[in-house]
N, C-alpha and C positions, 0 to 999 in steps of 0.2 A: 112789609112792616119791619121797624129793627129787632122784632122778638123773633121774626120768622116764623111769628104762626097764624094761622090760616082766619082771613074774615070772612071768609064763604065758604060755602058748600056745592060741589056741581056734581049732579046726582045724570051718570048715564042710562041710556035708553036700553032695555033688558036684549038682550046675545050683543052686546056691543064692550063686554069687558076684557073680553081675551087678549086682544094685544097687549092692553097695560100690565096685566099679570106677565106677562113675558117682558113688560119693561121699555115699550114702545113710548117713546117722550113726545108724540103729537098727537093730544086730543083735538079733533077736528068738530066743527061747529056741530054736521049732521049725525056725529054720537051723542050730544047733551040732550037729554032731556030737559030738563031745568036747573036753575041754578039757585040756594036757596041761602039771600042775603044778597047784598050788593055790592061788590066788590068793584075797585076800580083796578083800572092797568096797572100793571107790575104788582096787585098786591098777592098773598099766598092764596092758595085755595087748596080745601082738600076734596079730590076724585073718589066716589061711590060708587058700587055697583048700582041698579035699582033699585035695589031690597034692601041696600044701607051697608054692604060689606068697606071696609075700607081699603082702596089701592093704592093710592101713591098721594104726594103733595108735590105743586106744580104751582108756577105765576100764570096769571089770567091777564087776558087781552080780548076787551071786547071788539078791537078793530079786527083783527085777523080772521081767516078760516080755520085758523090753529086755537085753538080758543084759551087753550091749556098746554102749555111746556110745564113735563114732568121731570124734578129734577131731585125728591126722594121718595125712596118707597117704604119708610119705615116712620110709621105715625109717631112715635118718640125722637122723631130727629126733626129739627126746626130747620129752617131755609135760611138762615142765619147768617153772620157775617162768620163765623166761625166752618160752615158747610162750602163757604166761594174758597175762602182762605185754602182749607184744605184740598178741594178740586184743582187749584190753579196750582199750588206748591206740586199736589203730582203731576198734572200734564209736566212743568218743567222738569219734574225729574227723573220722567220716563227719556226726555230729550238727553236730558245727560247720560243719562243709563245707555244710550243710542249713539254716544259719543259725534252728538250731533251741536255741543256746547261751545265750538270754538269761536270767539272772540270777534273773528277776523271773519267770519263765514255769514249765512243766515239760514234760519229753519224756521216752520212753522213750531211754536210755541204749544198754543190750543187750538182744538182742531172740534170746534163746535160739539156736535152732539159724539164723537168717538173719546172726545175725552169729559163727559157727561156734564159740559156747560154749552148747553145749548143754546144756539143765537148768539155767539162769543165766537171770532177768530182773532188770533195773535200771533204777527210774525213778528220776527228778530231779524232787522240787517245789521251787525255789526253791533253799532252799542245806541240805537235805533230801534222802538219799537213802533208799529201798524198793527193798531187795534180797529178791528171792521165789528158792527154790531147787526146783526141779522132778526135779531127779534126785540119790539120795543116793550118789553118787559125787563130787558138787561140795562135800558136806556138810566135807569134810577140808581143804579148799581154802580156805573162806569167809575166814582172821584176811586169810592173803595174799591174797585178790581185795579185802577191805577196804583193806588197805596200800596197794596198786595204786590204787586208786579215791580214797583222801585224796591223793593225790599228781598225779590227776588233774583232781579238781572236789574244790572250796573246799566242805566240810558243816561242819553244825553238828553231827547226827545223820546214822547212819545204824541203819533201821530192819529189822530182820529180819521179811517178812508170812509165813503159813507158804501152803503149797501149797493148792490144795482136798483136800478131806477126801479124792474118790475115790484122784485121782490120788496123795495118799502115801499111801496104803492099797499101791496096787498095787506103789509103788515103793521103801517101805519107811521112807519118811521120820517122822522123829518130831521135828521142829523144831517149836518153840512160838514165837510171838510176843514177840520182844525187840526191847531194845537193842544192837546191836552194838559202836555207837561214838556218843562224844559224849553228849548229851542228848533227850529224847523232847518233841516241843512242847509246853507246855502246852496245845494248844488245834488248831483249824485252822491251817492252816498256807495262807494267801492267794496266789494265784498266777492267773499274768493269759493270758489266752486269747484270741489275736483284741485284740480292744476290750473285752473283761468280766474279771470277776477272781470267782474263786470260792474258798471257802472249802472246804480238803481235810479229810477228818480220814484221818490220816495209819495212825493206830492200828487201827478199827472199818471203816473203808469197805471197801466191795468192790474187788473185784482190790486193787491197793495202795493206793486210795484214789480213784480218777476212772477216766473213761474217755477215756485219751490215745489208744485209736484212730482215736477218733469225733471228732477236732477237724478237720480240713477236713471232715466228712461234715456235722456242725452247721453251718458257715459254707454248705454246698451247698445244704443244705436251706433255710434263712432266707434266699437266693436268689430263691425261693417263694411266701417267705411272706406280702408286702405285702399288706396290707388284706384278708386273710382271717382266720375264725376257725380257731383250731388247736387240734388236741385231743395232747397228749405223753403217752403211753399208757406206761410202765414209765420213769418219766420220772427215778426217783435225786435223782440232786443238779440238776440242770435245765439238763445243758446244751443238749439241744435247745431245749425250750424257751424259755431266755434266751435263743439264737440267732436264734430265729423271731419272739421278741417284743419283742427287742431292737434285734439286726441289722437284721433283716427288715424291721421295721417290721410284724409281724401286727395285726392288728383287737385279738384278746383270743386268749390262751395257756390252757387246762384243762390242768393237768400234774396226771397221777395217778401213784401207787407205793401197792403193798400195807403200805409198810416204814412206819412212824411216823416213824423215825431217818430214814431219806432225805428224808420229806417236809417233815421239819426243815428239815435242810441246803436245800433246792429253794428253801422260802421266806424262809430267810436268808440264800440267794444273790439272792433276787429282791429282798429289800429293800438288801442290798448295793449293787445295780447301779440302783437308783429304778426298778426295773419298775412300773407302776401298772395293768398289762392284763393280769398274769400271775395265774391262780387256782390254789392247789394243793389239792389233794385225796386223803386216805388212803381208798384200797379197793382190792378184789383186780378186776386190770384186766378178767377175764372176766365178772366180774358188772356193773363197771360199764358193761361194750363192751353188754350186753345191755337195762340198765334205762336207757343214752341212747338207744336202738335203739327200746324200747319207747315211750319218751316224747318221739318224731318229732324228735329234735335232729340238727343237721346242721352240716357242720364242710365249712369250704376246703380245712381238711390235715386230714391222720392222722395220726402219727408213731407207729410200733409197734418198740421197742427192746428187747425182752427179755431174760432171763437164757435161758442156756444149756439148749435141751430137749431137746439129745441129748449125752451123755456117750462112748457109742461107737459104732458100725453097728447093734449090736444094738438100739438104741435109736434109730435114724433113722426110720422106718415111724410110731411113737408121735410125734416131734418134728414131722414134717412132716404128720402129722394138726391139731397140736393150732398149725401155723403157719398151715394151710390155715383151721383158724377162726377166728383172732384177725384174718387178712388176711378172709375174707369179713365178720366184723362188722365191720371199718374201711371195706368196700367199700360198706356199705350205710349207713351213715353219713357219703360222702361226697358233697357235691352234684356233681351232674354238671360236669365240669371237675374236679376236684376231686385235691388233688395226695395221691399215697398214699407216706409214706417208712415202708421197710419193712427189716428189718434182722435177720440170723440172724448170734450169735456163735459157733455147736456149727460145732467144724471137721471131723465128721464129717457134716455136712450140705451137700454139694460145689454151688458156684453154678450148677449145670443141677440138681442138686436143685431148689433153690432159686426156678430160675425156672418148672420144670415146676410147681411146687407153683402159682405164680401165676397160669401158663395153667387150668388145674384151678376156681381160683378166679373166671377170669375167666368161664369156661362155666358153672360150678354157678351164679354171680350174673347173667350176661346183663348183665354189665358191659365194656365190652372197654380193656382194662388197656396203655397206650402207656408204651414204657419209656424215658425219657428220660434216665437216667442209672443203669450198674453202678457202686458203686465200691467199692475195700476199706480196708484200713486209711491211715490218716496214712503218709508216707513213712519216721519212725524206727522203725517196724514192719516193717525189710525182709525177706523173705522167700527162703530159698535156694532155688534152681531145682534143686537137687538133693534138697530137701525140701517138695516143697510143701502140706507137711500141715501145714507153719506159717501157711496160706492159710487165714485161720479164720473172717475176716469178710465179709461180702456188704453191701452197705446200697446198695439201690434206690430209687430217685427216678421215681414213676409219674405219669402223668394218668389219672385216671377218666373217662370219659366216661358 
């Protein structure tokens, strides 16, 4: 509503308040008791204990399992256009404060529930924004977070990505891939990382186009990489890769992807930047982790970066199988010394998962696995301590021995 205050009431089930007083922003269906008034999507609603105590004010979605995103906890504060306004002006300016502002470059903007607009991502390539909407209670929202946003970073465009398939399934979203404002690039859209510049496509790529997690994790890794050969195993657009064989100074670069279209982009980033030691390669990483296996090739690094193989808990048990094999073929491809960067983005996949999976690997290989470096996402990825299921990424930095 434009007053931002509440037309309903959802009154939870008694021992089911705790998290919200701590500030947890997913009411799940199986905490409502009832809900009292009828509220449709996107409009406000305020969260009760049982017994009537008040905890927070949150949008309502009767599609979702999430039934309720809380986004204040102070009953004198309305959900207003004046509460987006001020959430979005900080995330940008914790980016600047991060000297993460430049121009030329891109960074994630807001960072869903770490910068406490939940169901809201906003990256920045250049003068280029990729707005992804994750909860359709923001769906109402969007002309005014656009407003807000031209008023705070200079665009040409900004682009609407839609959500993955599962998660608006679950939540009900039917956003298609637009224009929201401005104009759509013709083409990549060039933006500089470190010391390299890659080409985005703004339109087709995954998540909104790069992966702005992974930019201190690539600089960490090509750290490593001097004078060894390096194998980039789900390697995309390349930025490990160009990291390791660029930064780094590596021997020679193999960067594989399944995708035709990524292994494009890898090698038109490599000619971009005058790589001359960089080799890309289309195949599915499992078959190829097997026939360099078979055909006694050995490698300084690994670099194992995958797409997501678990979507929820139910699906952890299969992810951490099929992580446990792609990390023992890299183990066994590695010469002794040999540095292993390993990397799970499934945020159901929690980092003692993660590294139990690698103890596992190091016993089943009679390899023994030194961990030199945990780390997670780039810092405009922040994460709220009162959520840390926005904790999604893990990227490990091993020695083999």
């Amino acid at each position: 509503m434009p007053d931002g205050l509440p037309t309903a009431t959802v009154i939870l089930k008694p021992r089911r308040a705790r998290p919200f007083f701590g500030r947890h922003p997913w009411v799940l269906e199986s905490a409502v008791d009832r809900v009292e008034g009828t509220p449709a999507t996107g409009e406000v609603v305020d969260l009760l204990t049982h017994d009537g105590m008040f905890i927070a004010r949150g949008l309502w979605n009767s599609h979702s399992r999430i039934r309720v995103r809380l986004y204040g906890f102070d009953a004198a504060v309305p959900l207003d256009d004046t509460l987006w306004q001020t959430r979005l002006t900080a995330a940008v300016m914790l980016r600047r404060s991060l000297g993460l502002d430049d121009p030329t470059a891109a960074c994630r903007l807001v960072n869903s529930e770490g910068d406490n607009l939940s169901g809201l991502i906003v990256d920045r390539y250049c003068d280029y924004l990729a707005v992804q909407v994750t909860a359709l209670a923001v769906e109402p929202r969007l002309e005014f977070i656009c407003d807000c946003l031209a008023e705070l970073v200079p665009t040409r465009g900004v682009l609407l990505r839609g959500a993955e398939r599962g998660l608006a399934k679950l939540e009900g979203l039917h956003l298609p891939d637009r224009v929201l404002r401005g104009q759509e690039p013709g083409g990549p859209v060039f933006v500089k990382d470190h010391a390299l510049t890659f080409g985005v496509d703004l339109t087709e790529g995954q998540k909104t186009g790069f992966y702005l997690d992974q930019r201190d994790n690539r600089q960490a890794a090509a750290r490593y990489a001097r004078g060894r050969r390096v194998l980039d195993m789900f390697c995309y657009s390349g930025g490990f890769a160009l990291a390791c064989g660029i930064s780094g100074g590596a021997h020679s670069v193999l960067a594989v992807d399944s995708s035709a279209k990524a292994t494009a982009l890898a090698r038109a980033n490599a000619e971009l930047n005058g790589a001359t030691t960089i080799e890309v390669e289309t195949a599915d990483a499992f078959e190829k982790l097997d026939s360099l296996a078979a055909a006694g090739e050995r490698f300084g690094m690994v670099v194992l970066d995958p797409p997501k193989f678990a979507r929820s808990r139910a699906t952890v048990e299969d992810a951490l199988r099929a992580y446990h094999r792609i990390n023992r073929l890299a183990c066994g491809l590695l010469e002794p010394g040999g540095i292993l960067v390993t990397c799970t983005c499934s945020g159901s996949v929690t980092r003692e998962d993660f590294l139990q999976m690698l103890s596992g690997v190091a016993q089943r290989s009679g390899r023994s696995i030194q961990l030199l470096e945990v780390r997670g996402a780039a810092p405009d990825h922040p994460v709220s301590v009162s959520c840390l299921e926005g904790e999604y990424l893990t990227c490990v930095i091993a020695r083999v021995a």
